[in-house]
C-alpha positions as CSV (number, residue, x, y, z in Angstrom):
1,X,-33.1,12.8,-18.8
2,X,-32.4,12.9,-22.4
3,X,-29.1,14.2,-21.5
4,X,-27.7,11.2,-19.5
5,X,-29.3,8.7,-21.9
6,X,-27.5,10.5,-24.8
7,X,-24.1,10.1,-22.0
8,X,-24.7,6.4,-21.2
9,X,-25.6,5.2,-24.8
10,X,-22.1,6.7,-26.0
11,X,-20.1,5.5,-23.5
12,X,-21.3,2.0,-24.4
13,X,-22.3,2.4,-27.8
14,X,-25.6,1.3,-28.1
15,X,-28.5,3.3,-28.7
16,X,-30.4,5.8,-26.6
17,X,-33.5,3.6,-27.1
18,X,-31.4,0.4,-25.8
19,X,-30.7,2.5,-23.2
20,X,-34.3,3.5,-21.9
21,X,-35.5,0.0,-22.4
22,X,-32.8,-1.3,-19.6
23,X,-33.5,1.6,-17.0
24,X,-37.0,1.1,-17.5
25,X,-36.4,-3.0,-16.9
26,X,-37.9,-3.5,-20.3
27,X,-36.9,-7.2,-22.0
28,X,-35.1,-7.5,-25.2
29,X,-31.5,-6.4,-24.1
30,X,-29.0,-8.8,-23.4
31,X,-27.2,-9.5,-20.3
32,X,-24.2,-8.2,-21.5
33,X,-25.5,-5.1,-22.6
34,X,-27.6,-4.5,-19.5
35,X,-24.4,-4.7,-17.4
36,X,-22.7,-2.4,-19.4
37,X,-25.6,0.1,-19.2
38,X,-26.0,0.0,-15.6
39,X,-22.3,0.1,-14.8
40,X,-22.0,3.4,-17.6
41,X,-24.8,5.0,-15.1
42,X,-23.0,4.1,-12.0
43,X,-19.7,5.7,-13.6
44,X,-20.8,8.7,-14.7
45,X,-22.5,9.6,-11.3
46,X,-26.2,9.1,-12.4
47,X,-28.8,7.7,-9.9
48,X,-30.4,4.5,-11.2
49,X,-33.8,4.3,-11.2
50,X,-35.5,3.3,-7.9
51,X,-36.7,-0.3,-9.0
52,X,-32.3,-1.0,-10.0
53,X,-31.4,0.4,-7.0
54,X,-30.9,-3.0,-5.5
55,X,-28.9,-4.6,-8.5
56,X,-25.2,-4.9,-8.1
57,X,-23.2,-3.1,-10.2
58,X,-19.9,-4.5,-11.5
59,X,-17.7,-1.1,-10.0
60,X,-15.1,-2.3,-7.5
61,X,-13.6,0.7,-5.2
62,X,-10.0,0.8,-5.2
63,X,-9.0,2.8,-2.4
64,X,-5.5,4.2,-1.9
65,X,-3.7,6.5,0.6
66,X,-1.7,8.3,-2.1
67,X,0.2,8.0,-5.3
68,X,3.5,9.3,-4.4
69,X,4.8,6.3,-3.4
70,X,5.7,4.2,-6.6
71,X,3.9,0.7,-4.2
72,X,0.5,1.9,-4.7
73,X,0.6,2.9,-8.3
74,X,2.2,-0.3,-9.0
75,X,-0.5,-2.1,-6.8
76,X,-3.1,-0.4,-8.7
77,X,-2.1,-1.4,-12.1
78,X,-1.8,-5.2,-11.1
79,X,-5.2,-5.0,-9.5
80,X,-7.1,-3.4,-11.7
81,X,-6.3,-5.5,-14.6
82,X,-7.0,-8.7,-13.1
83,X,-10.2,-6.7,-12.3
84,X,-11.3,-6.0,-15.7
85,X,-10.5,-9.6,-16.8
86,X,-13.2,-10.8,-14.4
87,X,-15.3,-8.3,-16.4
88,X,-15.1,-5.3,-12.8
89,X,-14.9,-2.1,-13.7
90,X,-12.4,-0.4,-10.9
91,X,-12.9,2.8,-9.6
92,X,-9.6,4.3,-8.3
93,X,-9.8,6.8,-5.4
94,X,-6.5,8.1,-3.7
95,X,-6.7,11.0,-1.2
96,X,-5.0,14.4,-1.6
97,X,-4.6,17.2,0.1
98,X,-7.6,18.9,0.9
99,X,-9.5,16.1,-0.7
100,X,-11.7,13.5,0.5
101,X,-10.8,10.9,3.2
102,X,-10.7,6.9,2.9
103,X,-14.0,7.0,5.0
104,X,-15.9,9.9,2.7
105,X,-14.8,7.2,-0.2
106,X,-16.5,4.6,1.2
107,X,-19.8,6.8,1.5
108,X,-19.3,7.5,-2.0
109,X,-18.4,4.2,-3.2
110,X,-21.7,2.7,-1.5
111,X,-23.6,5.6,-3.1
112,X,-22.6,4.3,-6.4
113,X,-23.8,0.4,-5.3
114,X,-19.8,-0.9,-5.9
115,X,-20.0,-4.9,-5.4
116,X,-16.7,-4.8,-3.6
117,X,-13.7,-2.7,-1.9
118,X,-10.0,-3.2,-2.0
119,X,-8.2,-0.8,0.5
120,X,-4.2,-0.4,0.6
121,X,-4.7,2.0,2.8
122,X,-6.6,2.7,5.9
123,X,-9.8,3.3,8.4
124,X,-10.4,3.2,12.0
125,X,-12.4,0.1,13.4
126,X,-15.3,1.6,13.9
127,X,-15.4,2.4,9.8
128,X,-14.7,-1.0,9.4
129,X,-17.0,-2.2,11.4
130,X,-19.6,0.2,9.5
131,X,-18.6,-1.7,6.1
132,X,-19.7,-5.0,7.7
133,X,-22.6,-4.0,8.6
134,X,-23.9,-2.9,5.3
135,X,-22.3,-6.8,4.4
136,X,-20.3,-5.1,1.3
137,X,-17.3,-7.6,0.2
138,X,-13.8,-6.4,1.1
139,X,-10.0,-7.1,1.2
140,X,-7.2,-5.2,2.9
141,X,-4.2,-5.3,0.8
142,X,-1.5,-4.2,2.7
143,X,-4.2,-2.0,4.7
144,X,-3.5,-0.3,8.4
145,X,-6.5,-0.7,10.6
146,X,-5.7,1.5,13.8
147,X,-6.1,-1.0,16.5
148,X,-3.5,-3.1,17.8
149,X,-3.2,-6.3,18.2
150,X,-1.2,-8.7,20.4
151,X,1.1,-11.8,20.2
152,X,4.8,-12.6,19.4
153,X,4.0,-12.3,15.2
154,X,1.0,-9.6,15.6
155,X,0.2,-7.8,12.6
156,X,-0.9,-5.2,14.7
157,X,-3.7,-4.7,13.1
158,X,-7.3,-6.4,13.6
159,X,-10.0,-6.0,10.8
160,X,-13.6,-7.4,11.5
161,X,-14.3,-10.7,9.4
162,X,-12.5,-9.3,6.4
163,X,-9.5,-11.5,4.3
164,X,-6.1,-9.4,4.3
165,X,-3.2,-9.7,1.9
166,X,0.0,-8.4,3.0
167,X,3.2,-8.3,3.5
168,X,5.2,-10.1,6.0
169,X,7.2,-7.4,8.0
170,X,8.7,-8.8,10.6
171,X,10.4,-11.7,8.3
172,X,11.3,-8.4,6.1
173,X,13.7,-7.4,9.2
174,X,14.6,-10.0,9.7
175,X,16.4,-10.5,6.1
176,X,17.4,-7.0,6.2
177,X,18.7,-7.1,9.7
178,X,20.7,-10.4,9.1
179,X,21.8,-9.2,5.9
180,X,23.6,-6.2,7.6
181,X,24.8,-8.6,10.6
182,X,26.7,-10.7,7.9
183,X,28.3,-7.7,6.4
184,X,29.7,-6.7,10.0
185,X,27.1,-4.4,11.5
186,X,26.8,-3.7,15.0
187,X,24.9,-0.4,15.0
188,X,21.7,-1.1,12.8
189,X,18.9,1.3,13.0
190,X,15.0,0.9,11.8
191,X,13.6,4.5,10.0
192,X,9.5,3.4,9.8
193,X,6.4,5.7,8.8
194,X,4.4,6.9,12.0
195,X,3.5,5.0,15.1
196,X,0.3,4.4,14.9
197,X,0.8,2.8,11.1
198,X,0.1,-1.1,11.4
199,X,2.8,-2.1,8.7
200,X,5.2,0.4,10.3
201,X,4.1,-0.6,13.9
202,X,5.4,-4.8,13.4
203,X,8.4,-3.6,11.7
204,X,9.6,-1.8,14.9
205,X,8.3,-4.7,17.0
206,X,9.8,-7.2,14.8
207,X,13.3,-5.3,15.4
208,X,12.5,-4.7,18.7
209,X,12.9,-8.5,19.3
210,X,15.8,-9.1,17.3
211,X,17.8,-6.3,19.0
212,X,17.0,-7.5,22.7
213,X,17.9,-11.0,21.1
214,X,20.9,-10.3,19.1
215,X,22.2,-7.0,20.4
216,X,21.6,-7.2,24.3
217,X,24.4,-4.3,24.9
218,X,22.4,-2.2,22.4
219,X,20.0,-0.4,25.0
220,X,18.1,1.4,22.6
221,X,16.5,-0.2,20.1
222,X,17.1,3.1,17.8
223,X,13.9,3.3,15.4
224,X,13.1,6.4,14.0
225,X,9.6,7.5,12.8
226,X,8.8,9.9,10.0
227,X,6.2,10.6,7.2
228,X,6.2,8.5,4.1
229,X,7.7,11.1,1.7
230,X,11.4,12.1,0.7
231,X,11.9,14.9,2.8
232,X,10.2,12.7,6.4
233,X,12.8,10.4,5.7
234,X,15.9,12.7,5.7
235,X,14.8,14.4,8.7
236,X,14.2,11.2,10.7
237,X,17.6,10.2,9.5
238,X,19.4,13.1,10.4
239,X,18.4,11.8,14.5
240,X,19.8,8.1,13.5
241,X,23.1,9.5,12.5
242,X,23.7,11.0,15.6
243,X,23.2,7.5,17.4
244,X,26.1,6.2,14.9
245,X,24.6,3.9,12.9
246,X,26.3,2.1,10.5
247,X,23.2,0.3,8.7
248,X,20.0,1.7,8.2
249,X,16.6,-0.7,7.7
250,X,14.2,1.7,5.8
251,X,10.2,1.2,5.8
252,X,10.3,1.9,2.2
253,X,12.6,3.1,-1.0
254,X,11.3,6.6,-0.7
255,X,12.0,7.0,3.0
256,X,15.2,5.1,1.7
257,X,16.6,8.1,-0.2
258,X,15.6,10.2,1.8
259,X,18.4,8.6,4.3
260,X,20.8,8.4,1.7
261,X,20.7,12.5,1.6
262,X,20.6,12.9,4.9
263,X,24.0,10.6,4.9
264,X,25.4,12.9,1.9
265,X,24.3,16.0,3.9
266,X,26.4,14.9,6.8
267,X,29.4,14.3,4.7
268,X,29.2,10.6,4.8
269,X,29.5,7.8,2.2
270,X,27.0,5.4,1.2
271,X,27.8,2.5,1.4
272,X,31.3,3.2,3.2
273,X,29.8,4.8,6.3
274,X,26.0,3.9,5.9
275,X,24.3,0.9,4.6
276,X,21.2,1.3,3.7
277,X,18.2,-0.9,3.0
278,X,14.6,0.5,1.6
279,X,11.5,-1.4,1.6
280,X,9.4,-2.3,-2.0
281,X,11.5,-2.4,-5.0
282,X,9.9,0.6,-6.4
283,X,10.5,1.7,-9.9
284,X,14.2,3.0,-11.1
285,X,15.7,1.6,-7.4
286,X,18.2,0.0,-9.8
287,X,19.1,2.9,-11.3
288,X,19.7,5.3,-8.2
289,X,23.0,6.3,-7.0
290,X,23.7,3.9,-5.6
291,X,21.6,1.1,-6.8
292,X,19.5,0.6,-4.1
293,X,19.4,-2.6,-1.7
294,X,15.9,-3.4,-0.8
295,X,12.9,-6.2,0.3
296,X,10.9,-6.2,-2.7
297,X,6.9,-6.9,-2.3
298,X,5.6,-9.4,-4.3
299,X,3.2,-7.1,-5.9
300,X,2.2,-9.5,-8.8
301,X,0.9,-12.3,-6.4
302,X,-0.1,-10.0,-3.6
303,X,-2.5,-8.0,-6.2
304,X,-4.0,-11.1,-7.2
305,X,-4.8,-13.0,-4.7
306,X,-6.7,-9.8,-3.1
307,X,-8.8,-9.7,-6.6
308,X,-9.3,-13.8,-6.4
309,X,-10.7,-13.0,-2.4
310,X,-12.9,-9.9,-3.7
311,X,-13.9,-12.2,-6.2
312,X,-14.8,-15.1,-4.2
313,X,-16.8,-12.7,-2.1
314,X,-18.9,-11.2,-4.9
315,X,-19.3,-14.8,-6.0
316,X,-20.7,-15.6,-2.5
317,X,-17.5,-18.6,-2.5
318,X,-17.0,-18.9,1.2
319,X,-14.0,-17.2,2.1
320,X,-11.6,-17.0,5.1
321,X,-11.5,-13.8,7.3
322,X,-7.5,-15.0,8.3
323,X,-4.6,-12.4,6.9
324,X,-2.3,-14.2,3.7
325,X,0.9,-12.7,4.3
326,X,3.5,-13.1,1.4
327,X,7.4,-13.5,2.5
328,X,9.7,-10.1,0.5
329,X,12.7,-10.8,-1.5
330,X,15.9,-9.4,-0.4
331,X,17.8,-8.0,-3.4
332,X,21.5,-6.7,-2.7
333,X,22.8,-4.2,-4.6
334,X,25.2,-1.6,-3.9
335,X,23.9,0.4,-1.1
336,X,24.9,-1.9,1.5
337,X,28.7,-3.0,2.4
338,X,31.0,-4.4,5.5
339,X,31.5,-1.0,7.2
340,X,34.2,0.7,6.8
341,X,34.3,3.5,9.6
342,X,33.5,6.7,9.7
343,X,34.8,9.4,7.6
344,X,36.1,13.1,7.9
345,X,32.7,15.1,7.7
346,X,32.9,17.2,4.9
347,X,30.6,19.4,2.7
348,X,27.8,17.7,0.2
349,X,27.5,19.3,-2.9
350,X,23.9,20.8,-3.6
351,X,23.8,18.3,-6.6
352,X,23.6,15.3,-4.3
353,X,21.0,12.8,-4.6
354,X,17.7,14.3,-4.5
355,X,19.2,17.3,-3.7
């Protein structure tokens, strides 16, 4: 005991006597200070006392599905700044290999009384439906939920009673697709994270739609699948450039480059023989080589809005359970081009990008 009152009264820099009087519900400590107290004992891992069980902290779970990807990092940052100026403390948890799941986070996070949940990444329904039960706020920010949905602009993905913000994918290839059309492209291809992925899952039927619409003598639709990382996305590619594409729509800047080695690898040019366009706007995409084309995700607004909804939530403002999807922006830069056919193979040299 004297231990974590000498912990908590550091971390917030009162007294250990301040301290005692607020676990022990005694008066003469402010508001302010009690909150701070209570939310120090909730973040170092300490059990509050039986009769605080019930109080609401002021931790929000952040829960992401890694930090490879530049997106989530990024969505992170935004989010849990306009978390702290509401006066939330956010509690970042991101699974790794070996570690805990989304779903053992969510145990943990309740353990700790959090007053709200942002997921960018992703649970079954059941989970979900687990969540609403125990009537915890939440919002999905760019969140899979692994049950599909149905209808011409599904999201694929169906969430019980909780707000979403995310990104609108099939207008994303759309842009991307007509962007490539204009340049010259007949032979477009779609390289998306795993099947069963709700973002990834509208992309492919998004550009399922425009190919029976656009490219009719186009039989196969040619949409690849792969892991999110590097090294997924150059192996899923490899299979696309056997169908001859000559423009490539990528479910994000990582799987992106990964593409663009798999091009190099095969002894093609990018953009001469391969346009290709990634997904995000990720960090240092400008400064690749070549600077890459890509839908960037309003991450500013996107981050905000899910805070406002958590927010609102916490606040008990009623709030809608419908999904606010924010339209990308297509930036051009130099990894797309009118094709130019296909070149001599030839040798890559081991320095090639991300070689």
């Amino acid at each position: 005991m004297a231990r974590r009152l000498s912990e908590v009264a550091r971390r917030v820099g009162v007294s250990e006597a301040t301290v005692s009087r607020v676990l022990n519900s005694k008066p003469g400590v402010s508001d302010a200070t009690r909150k701070a107290v209570l939310t120090a004992v909730d973040v170092l891992g300490y059990e509050r006392p039986t009769q605080l069980r019930g109080s609401s902290s002021r931790l929000v779970g952040l829960v992401l599905p890694e930090l490879q990807n530049p997106i989530f990092p990024a969505l992170a940052e935004v989010a849990g700044g306009a978390l702290v100026q509401l006066g939330f403390t956010p509690v970042l948890c991101t699974r790794t290999a070996g570690g805990l799941t989304e779903a053992e986070y969510v145990s943990m996070l309740l353990d700790q009384h959090v007053c709200g949940v942002i997921f960018c990444g992703g649970l079954n329904a059941q989970e979900y439906d687990s969540l609403a039960q125990r009537g915890v706020p939440v919002v999905l920010l760019n969140a899979a939920v692994s049950q599909p949905a149905t209808g011409p602009r599904s999201t694929g993905q169906k969430a019980p009673g909780f707000p979403q913000v995310s990104t609108d994918d099939a207008t994303a290839v759309e842009q991307a697709h007509a962007h490539l059309t204009a340049l010259g492209h007949t032979r477009i291809g779609l390289l998306v994270g795993p099947s069963d992925h709700g973002p990834s899952r509208r992309k492919a039927d998004a550009f399922a739609r425009l190919t029976a619409r656009l490219s009719p003598h186009v039989r196969e639709h040619l949409v690849g699948h792969a892991l999110f990382s590097f090294e997924g996305g150059q192996a899923a590619a490899v299979e696309l450039l056997k169908e001859q594409v000559t423009g490539l729509i990528c479910g994000s800047d990582i799987l992106a480059l990964g593409a663009i080695r798999a091009a190099r690898r095969a002894g093609l040019a990018v953009p001469e023989d391969l346009s290709v366009v990634g997904y995000d706007d990720s960090a240092f995409m400008n400064y690749t080589n070549p600077p890459l084309t890509t839908l960037r995700q309003p991450i500013e607004a996107m981050s905000r809005a899910a805070v406002t909804l958590l927010a609102n939530q916490i606040g008990g403002v009623p709030t809608s359970a419908g999904e606010l999807l924010h339209e990308p922006e297509l930036v051009v830069r130099n990894s797309t081009a009118p094709p130019a056919g296909r070149r001599r193979m030839r040798p890559v040299p081991s320095t090639a990008l991300g070689a």
